[in-house]
N, C-alpha and C positions, 0 to 999 in steps of 0.2 A: 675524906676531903669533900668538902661544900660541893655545891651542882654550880656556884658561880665561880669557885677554881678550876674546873675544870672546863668550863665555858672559855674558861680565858685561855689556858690553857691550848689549847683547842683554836682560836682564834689564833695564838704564836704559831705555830705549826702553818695553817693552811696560809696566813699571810707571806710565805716564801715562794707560795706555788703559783703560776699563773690566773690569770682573769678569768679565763675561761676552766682552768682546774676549781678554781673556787664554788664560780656557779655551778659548775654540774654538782658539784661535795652537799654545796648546800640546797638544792633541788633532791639532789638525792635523801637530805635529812630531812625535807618537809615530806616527804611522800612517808614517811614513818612513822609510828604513832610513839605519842609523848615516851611511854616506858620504854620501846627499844630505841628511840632517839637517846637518852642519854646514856643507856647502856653503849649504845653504838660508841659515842662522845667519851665516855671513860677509857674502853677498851683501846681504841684511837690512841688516846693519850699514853695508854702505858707501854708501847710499840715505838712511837714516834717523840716525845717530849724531850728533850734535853735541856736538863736543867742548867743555867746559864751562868757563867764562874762569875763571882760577887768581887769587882773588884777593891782593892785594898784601899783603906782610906790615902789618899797622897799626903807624903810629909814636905815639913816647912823647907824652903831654898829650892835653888834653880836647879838643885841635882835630883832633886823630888819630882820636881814637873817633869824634867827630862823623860826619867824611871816611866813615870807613870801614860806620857804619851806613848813610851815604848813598848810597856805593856800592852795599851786600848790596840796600839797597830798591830802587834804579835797577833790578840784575841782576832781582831776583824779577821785578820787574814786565814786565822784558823780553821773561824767559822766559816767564811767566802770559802776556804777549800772546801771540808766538811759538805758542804750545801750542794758547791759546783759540783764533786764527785759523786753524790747521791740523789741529783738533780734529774738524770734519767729515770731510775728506778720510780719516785719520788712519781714525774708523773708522769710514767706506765701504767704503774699501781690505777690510777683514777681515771687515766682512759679506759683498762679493764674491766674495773669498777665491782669487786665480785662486793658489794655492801661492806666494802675497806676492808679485806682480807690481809694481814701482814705475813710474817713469815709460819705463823701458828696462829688460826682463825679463832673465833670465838666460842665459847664451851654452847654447848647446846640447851636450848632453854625449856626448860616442862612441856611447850603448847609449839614446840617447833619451828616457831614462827623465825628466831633468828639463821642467817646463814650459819654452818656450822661444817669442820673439819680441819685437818691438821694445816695443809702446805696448801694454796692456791698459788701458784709459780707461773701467770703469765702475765709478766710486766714491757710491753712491750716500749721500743725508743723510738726517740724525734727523728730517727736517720729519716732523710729523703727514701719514700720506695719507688724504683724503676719499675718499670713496667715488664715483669717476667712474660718469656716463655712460655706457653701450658708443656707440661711433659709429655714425650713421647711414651707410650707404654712399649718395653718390647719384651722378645719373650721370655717365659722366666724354666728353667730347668727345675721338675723336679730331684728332690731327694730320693732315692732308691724305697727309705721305707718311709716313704708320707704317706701321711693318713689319706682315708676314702671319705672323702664329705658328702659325699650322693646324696642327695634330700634337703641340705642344711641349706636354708636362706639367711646370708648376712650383711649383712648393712654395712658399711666401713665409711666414717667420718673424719676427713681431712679438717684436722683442727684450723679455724682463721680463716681469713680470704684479705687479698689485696689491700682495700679498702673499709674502713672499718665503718660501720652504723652503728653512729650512738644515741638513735632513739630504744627506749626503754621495752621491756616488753616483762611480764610475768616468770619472775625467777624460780619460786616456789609455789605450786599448786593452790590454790584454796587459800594465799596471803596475801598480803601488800608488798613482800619482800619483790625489786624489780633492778634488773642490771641490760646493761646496753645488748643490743639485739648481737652484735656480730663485732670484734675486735681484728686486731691484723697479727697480732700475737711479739714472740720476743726477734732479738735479733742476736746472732752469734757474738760472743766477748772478742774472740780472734778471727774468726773466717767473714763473719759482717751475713752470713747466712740468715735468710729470712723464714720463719717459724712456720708462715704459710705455706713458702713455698716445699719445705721441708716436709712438711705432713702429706701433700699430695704426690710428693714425688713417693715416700713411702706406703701412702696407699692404693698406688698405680703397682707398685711392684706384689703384695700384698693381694691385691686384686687378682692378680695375674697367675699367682701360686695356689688361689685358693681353690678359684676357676681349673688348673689344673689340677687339684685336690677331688671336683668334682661337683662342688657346692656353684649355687648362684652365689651372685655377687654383686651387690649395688652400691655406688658412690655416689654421698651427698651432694658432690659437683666435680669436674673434671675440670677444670680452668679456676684461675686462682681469681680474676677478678668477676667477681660475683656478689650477689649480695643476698644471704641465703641466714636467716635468724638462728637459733642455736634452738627453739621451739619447731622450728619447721624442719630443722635437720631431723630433731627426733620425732615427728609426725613421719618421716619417710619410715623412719624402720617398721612405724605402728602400721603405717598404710599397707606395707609390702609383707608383714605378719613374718617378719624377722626372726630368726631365732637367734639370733645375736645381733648387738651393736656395739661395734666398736669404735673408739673413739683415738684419735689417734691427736699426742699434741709432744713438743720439745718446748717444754719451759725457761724462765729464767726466774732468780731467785734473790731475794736482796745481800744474802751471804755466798759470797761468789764457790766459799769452800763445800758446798749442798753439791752434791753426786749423785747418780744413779737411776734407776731404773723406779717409777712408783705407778701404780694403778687405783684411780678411784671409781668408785660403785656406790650405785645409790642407797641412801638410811633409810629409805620407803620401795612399795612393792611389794609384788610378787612372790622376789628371791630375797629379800632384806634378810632373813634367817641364814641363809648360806651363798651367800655373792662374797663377803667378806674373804672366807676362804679360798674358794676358787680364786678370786682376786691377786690373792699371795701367790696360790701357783704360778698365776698370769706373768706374775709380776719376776720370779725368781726363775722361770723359762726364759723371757728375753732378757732379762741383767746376764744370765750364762750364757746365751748366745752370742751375746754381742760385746759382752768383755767389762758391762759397771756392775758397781753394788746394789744387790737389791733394798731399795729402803719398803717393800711389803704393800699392804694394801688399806687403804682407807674409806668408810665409810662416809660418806657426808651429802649436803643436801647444798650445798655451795655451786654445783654446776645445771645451769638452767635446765642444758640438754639430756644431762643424767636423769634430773627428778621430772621429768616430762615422758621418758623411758622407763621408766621403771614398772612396768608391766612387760619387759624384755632382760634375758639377761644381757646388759650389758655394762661397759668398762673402759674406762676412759686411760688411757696408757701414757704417762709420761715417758718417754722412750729415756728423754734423757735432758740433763741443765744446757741450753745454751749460753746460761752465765758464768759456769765452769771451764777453762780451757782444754780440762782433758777430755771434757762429754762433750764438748764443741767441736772434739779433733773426731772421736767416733763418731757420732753423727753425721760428720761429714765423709767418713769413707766410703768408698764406692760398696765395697762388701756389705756393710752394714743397714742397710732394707733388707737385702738378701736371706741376712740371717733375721733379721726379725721376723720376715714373712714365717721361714722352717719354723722359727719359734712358735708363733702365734698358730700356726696349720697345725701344730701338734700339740698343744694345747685343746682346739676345738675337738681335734680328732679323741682326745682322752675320754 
């Protein structure tokens, strides 16, 4: 297909989406250089285009007009649903902005330069956000056989914050590739639960287990309204010479049937040789813990804070979809930090 089909192409799509979704899309494709702008522009398309049903020619008499306005209204109303129901997602996707990551990122290019990786899953919604709470921390019991963390210093990063800042900042090390500093993440399908505030409550309890495990422990922020870069989150763990960072987030997903438990780790560094693996353990301890399937562990270069980290082991944990009803239901039980903390403390402890 010509580079001026797809252009066009391309222009169908974004012309559904807001004033402001548009300029940021197309801001974001001048900061790109000519080759991965239309790469970006193709991939885009093959995710997102739907092709448009051709209607029939109208036949002669008034029972042909009839037919045929009946049809155009069927279509409109089809598409108006179509649109309205995936109008959230739609633009989540582009306030997150990972360089238009759909439900399977784009293949990874010789020189690195593109984002790359399987699932990026935080599309967050227009819901209004109140003004949360900060959590209380209280105490957390251990497990008879938790591990002894004596010595370990870890980072633990509450995916999101309140408020989202969508100035740009350097996604990928040594590129052009750049995504918004800080997002507010997704929001529960059934319980309306907020993604931010979810990750910090989970890493207040986390904190508290690990602390009782025996390790220090430091949080990227304690209060959810903040305004802290996904660069600077991962400069904490390098300042404080971490031996782990954890990342902590509950996604959502444009196929509401996506489940489970998934962990990503950075394609560069350090550990790029052997993060991959430990990543699947990560991954298939807390899906056992806490009751989803583990969908394993993925390398990629898609999350700012990861490829900024990656002279640390760390692992950025999707606990679970909040676009899913039944991951919506765990994540929201009270049990279920509990058990991710035991998971996760016995994991480091391995």
């Amino acid at each position: 297909m010509s580079q001026q089909d797809e252009l066009s192409k391309f222009k169908q799509i974004i012309s559904k989406l807001p004033e402001d979704k548009r300029k940021f899309l197309y801001k974001r494709l001048q900061s790109l250089p000519p080759d991965e702008r239309e790469n970006y522009i193709a991939e885009f398309n093959k995710k997102y285009y739907i092709e448009e049903k051709k209607e029939k020619e109208p036949k002669n008499g008034v029972q042909s007009i009839v037919l045929g306005i009946l049809i155009a209204l069927f279509v409109v109303g089809v598409c108006y649903f179509i649109y309205a129901f995936n109008k959230p997602a739609l633009d989540s996707k582009f306030n997150e902005m990972f360089g238009m990551p759909p439900s399977e990122t784009f293949d990874t290019t010789p020189d690195g330069s593109n984002i790359a990786g399987e699932e990026p899953m935080h599309f967050p919604t227009e819901t209004p956000t109140p003004v949360p709470a900060t959590p209380t921390p209280t105490p957390v019991p251990l497990a008879d056989d938790h591990p002894d963390l004596t010595g370990l210093v870890i980072v633990i990063d509450p995916g999101h914050q309140q408020e989202a800042d969508t100035e740009l900042e350097e996604s990928i090390p040594g590129t052009t590739a750049e995504k918004e500093r800080a997002t507010s993440g997704a929001v529960g399908v059934n319980s309306g639960a907020k993604e931010y505030e979810l990750t910090l409550e989970y890493a207040m309890v986390l904190k508290s287990y690990l602390e009782g495990c025996g390790a220090e422990v430091i949080l990227t922020r304690t209060e959810n309204d903040v305004d802290i870069s996904n660069i600077e989150r991962a400069q904490i763990a390098i300042d404080n010479n971490a031996d782990y960072f954890i990342r902590i987030h509950a996604d959502a997903a444009p196929d509401s049937e996506i489940s489970g438990v998934k962990v990503y780790v950075p394609s560069t560094g350090s550990y790029s040789s052997s993060i991959a693996s430990s990543g699947e353990d990560l991954a298939d301890a807390v899906a056992d813990a806490i009751g989803l399937p583990s969908l394993g562990s993925v390398q990629s270069n898609m999350y700012t804070g990861l490829n900024h980290a990656d002279s640390i082991k760390s692992y950025q944990i999707v606990v679970g979809y909040l676009s899913n009803s039944d991951d919506d239901s765990v994540l929201n039980r009270v049990d279920t930090p509990y058990s991710f903390a035991v998971a996760v403390a016995n994991f480091l402890g391995e």
